[in-house]
C-alpha positions in Angstrom: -4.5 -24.2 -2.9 -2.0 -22.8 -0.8 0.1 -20.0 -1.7 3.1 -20.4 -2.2 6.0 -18.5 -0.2 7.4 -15.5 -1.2 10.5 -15.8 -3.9 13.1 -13.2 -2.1 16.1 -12.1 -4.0 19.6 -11.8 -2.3 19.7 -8.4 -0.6 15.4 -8.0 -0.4 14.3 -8.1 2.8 10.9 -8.1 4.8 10.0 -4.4 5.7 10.2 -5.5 9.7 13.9 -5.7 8.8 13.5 -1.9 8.2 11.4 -0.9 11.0 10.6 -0.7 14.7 7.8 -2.1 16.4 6.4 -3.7 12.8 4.0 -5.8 13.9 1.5 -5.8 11.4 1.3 -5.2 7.4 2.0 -1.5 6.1 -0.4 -1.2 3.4 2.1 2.1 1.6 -0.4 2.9 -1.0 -3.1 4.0 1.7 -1.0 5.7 4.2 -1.2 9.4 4.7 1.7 12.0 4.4 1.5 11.9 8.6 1.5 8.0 8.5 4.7 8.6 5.9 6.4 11.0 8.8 5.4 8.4 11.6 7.3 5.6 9.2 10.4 7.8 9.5 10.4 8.1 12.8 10.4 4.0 13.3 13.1 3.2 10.6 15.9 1.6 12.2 19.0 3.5 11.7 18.2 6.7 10.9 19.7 9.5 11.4 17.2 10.8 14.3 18.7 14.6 14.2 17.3 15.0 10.6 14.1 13.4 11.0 11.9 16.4 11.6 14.0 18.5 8.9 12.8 15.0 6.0 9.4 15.0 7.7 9.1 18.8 6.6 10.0 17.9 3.2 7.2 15.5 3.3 5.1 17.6 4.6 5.9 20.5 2.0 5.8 18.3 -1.0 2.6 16.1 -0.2 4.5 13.0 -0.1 1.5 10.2 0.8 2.4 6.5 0.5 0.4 6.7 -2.8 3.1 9.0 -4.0 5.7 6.8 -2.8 4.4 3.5 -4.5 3.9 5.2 -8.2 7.4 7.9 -8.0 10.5 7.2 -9.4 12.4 7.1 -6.0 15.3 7.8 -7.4 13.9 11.3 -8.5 12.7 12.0 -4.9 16.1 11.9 -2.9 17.0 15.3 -3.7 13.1 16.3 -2.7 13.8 15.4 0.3 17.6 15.9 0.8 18.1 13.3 3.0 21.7 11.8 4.1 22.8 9.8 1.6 22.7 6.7 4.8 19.2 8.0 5.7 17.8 7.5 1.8 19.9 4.0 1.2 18.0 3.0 4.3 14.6 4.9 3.3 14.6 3.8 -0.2 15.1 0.2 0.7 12.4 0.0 3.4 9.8 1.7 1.0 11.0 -0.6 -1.4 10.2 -3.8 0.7 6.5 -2.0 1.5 5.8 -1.7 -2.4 7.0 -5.2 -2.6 5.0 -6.7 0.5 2.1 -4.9 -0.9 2.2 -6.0 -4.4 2.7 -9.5 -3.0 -0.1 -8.8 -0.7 -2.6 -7.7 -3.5 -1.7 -11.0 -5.8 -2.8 -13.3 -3.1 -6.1 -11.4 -2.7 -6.7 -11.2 -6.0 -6.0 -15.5 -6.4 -8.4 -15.7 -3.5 -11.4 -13.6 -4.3 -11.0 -15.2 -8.3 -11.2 -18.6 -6.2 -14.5 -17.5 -4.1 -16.5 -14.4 -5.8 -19.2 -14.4 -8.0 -18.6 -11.4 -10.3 -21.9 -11.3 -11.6 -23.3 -8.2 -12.0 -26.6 -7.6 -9.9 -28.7 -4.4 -11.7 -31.5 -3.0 -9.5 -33.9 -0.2 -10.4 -34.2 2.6 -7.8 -35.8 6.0 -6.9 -33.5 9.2 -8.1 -34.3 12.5 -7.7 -33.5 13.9 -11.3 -35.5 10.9 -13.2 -38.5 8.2 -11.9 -36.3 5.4 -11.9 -32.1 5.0 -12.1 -30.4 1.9 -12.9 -27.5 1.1 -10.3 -24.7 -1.9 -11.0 -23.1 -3.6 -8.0 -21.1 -6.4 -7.7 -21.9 -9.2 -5.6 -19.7 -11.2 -3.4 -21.2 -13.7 -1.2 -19.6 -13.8 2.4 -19.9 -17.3 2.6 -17.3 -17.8 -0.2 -19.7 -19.8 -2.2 -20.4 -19.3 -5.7 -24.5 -18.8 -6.9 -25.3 -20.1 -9.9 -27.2 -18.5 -12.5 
C-alpha cells in the first residue's frame, strides 16, 4: 500500500515554507530548547533585531519542542512577547512542524503495523537483587518479515 498524500487545508503549508535552509524533517517533539533558538534564527521573515531578546525567553522559560507540541500556543505569545508579525509567523511554522510530525508518526505507525511482529519475547536473566529477573522486549525483525508462532 502506498500512502496516500497529505490532505492540506487552504492556508496550511509545508514547514519549508517557513524556514531557511529546510532540507530535511524537523522532528519538533525531540528538539532541544537550543534546537528551538536555532529554529528562530532560520524562520523567514522575522524580525532579526528581536531574535536574541525571543531566544532569551526560550531560554528562561524552558521552552523545548516537546513544550511546543503539547502548549496551548496561544497561551505562550505573551511568554515570549514576541511582535505580533514575529508570532503570526512563529505560531504558523510550529504549527506546520506539529502537523508534518503527526503526519510523520501515522505513516510509521501504518508501516511498522504492516511489518512487526509484536510478540512479546520473555527471557530470564542474572540480577543482582534476586537469582533470576524476568525482562519483556519486543521483537521486530529487520527483515520486515513476520515469524510465526
Amino acid at each position: 500500500n502506498q500512502p496516500s498524500a497529505p490532505v492540506t487545508t487552504p492556508g496550511s503549508k509545508h514547514p519549508k515554507d517557513f524556514f531557511n535552509n529546510y532540507t530535511r524533517p524537523i522532528v519538533l517533539s525531540l528538539c532541544s530548547v537550543e534546537d528551538i533558538c536555532s529554529l528562530l534564527l532560520r524562520l523567514k521573515g522575522i524580525s532579526t533585531s528581536h531574535v536574541t531578546q525571543y531566544q532569551t525567553r526560550i531560554r528562561e522559560n524552558n521552552i523545548s519542542g516537546l513544550v511546543l507540541t503539547m502548549c496551548d500556543l496561544s497561551e505562550l505569545q505573551p511568554v515570549i512577547d514576541m511582535r505580533f508579525g514575529d508570532w503570526q509567523l512563529f505560531r504558523s511554522a510550529v504549527t506546520s512542524l506539529i502537523k508534518a510530525e503527526s503526519q510523520q508518526v501515522v505513516v510509521k505507525e501504518e508501516s511498522i503495523s504492516d511489518k512487526a511482529d509484536t510478540s512479546l519475547n520473555v527471557q530470564t536473566v542474572p540480577s543482582s537483587q534476586s537469582s533470576t529477573a524476568v525482562s519483556y522486549s519486543d521483537s521486530f525483525p529487520s527483515t520486515g518479515t513476520r515469524r510465526n508462532s
